[in-house]
N, C-alpha and C positions, 0 to 999 in steps of 0.2 A: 504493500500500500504506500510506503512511504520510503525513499532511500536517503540520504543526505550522506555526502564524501566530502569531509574538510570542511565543513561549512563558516566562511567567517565573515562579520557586519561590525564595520567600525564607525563611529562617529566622532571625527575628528580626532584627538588623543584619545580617545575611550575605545576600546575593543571590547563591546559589550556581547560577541560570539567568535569564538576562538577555536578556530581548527575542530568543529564538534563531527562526528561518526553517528547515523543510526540508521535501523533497520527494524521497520515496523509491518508485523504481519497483518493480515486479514483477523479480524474479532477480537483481538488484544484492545484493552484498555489500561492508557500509559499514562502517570503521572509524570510531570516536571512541577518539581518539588525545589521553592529557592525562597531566601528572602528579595525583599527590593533589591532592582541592581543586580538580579543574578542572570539574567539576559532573557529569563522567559519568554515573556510578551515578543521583542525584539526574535526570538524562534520562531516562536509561532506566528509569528507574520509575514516571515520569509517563509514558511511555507504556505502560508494564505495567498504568495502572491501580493500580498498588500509593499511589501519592502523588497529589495532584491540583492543580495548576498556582496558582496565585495568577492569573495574568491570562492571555490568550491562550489557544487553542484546539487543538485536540489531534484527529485523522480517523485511523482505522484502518479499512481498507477500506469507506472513506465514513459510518463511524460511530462516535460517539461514546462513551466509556464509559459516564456512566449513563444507566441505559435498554438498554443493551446486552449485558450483561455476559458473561449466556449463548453469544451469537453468536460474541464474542472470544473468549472462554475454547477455544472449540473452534477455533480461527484463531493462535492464539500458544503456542508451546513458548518455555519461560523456563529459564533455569538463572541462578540468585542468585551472586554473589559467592564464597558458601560452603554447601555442602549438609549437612544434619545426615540422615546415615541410624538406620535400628533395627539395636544392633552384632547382635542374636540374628537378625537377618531374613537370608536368604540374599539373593543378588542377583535369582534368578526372583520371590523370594516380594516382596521391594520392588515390583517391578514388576507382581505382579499386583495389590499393594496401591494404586500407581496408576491402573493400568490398570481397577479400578472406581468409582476416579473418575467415569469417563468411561463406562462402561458398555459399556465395548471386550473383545472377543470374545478367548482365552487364547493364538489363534494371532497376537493380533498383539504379545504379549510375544516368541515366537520369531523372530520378523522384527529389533525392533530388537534383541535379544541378537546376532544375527549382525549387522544394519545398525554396530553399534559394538564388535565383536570381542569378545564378553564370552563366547561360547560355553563358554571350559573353566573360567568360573567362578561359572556361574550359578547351582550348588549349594554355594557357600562363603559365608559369612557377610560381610556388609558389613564388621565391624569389621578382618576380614584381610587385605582388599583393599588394592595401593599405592594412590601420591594418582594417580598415571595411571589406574588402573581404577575409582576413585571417581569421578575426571572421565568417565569414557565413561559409568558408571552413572547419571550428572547430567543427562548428554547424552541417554541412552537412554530418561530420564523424558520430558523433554523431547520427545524426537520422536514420543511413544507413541500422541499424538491427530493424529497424521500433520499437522504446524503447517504453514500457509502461510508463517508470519513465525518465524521462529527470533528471538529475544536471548537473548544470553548476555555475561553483564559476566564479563570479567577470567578464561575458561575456561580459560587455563592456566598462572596463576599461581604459582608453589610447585612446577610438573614441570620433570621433568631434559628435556635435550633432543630425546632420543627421544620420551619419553612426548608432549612437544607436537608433534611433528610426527605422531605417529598421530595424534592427536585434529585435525590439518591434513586430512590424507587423507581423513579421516571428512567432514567439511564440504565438501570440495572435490568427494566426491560425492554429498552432496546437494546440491549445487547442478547438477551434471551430470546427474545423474538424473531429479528431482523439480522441479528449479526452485524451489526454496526460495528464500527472501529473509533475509538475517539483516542484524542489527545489532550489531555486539560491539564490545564495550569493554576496551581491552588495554592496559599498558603494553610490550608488545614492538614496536620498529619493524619487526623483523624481520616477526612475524607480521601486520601491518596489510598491509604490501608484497607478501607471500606471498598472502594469502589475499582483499585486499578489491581490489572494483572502483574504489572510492570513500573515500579519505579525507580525515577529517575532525579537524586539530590543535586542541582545544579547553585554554584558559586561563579561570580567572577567572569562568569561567560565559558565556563567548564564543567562537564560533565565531571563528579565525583566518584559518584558511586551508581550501579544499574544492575537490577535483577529484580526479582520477588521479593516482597516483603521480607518473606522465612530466610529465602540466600543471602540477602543484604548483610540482615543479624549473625547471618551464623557465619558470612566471610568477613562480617567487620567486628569480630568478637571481642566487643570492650566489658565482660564480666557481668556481674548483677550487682543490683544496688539496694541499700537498707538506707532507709529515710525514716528519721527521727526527730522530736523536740520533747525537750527538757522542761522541769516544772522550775529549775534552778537555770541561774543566769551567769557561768562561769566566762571568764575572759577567754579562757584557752582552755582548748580540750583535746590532750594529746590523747591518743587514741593509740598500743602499741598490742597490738592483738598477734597475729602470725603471720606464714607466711603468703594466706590468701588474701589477704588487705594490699590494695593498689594503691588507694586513694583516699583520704580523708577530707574533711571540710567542716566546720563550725561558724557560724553566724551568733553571734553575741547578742545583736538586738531584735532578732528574730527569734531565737533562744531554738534555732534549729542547725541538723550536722547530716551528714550525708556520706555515706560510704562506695566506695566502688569495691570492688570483693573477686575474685574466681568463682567462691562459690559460697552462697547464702549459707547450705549447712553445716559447710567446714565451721565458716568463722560464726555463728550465731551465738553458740556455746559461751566463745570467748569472749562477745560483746558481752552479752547480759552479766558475766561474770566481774567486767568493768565497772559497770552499769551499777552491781550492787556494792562491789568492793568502794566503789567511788562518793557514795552515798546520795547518789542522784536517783529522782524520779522521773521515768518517763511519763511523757502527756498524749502524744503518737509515734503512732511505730508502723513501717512497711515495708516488707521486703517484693521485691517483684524485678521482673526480666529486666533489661533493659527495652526501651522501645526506639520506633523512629525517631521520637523528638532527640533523644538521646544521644540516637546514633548523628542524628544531624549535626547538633552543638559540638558533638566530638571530631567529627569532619571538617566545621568551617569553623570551629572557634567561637559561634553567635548562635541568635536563638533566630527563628524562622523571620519573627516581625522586627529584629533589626534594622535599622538603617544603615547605609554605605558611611 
């Protein structure tokens, strides 16, 4: 579906894509996973066609965009960052306003109306709609030309927790259904791990890390971790357990410590033996895997919503 060799996009001093590789099959669902600044968007537009690479080469269903344009245009549903509708337009009338676009038939505005739950609001005006029902309307432009390749940067940005797990549901079947292929661009670890077969932690304009969730963890194996706080408020808290302790950390005004470890049940023993020798109380206690955020911060050094 998708080739990219060397792909790189610079803007003036900024190389905000840098010699990137990839290789996307038919029905995979691919996360790129970055914070601000990590070149996302800037990807995904050179393959929308919307921007055009500086060096390297770019294949969507074995062809390229100029010369092409027609052919893609009916092969890719896109949804931007941020959608701007007409506040006077109803949600049908938007839709039929894309839907001749394409020179698509009025029963297939009723398909996606129900394909993205919009049914009881498709005689209400854009500008009243929440940002959940904007997003399924973004979404339901989007699918209007029945897309082989769905992108969609950053689809649920700005919704409350509900609203993105509908719009989860929604993709989850089209890929069930249809065999769709998408590619999105999220800052949620949550939603990369919920929804993609494949991801991809991009910094810097570099691809870091790529595979399945489960390969990620287990070829970037940074240990397990115990999270705690204390009902006492020590300056320092050496922490000299054995030899499965990586990594210690203590926060004084937060009155919380954090361990990195090999292995939770080697060293559990010998915490809580600190623990009481020390004459401290715990207030919370948790031990658990590591996850992607984890693995992320440990890759680029920063948490996802950083800034450059």
């Amino acid at each position: 579906m998708i080739i990219l060799n060397e792909v790189t996009k610079r803007f003036r001093d900024v190389t905000a894509v840098d010699s990137i590789s990839l290789q996307l099959d038919k029905g995979t669902f691919l996360a790129l996973l970055g914070p601000n600044g990590a070149g996302k968007t800037t990807l995904v537009e050179m393959i929308e066609g919307l921007q055009q690479p500086d060096a390297g080469e770019i294949k969507l269903f074995g062809k390229k965009w100029p010369g092409s344009e027609d052919f893609l245009h009916h092969q890719l549903g896109i949804s931007l960052q941020e959608t701007r509708f007409i506040d006077k337009l109803t949600v049908a009338e938007t839709l039929r306003l894309f839907a001749s676009f394409y020179g698509l038939k009025f029963t297939r505005i009723t398909e996606v109306i129900q394909l993205t739950g919009l049914e009881e609001k498709a005689a209400v005006y854009t500008v009243n709609l929440s940002g959940g029902q904007r997003q399924r309307l973004a979404l339901a432009i989007a699918l209007l030309n029945k897309p082989s390749l769905l992108l969609l940067d950053e689809p649920t940005t700005g919704l409350d927790p509900g609203s993105r797990r509908e719009l989860w549901h929604i993709l989850l079947g089209l890929k069930r259904d249809f065999g769709t292929t998408l590619v999105l661009t999220t800052h949620y670890m949550e939603e990369a791990a919920f929804l993609c077969d494949e991801i991809i932690i991009m910094d810097h304009g570099k691809f870091l890390a790529k595979g399945t969730l489960e390969n990620l963890l287990f070829e970037h194996d940074k240990g397990e971790i115990i999270e705690f706080s204390l009902q006492e408020r020590p300056q320092h808290l050496n922490i000299f357990l054995d030899e499965h302790l990586r990594e210690s950390s203590w926060d004084c005004e937060s009155r919380k410590g954090w361990l990195l470890v090999n292995d939770i049940v080697s060293t559990l023993p010998g915490f809580m033996d600190f623990i009481s020798q020390s004459g401290f109380h715990l207030t919370s206690f948790e031990c658990r895997k590591m996850t992607l955020e984890d693995l992320f911060i440990s890759l680029t050094g920063r948490k996802i919503n950083d800034e450059e």
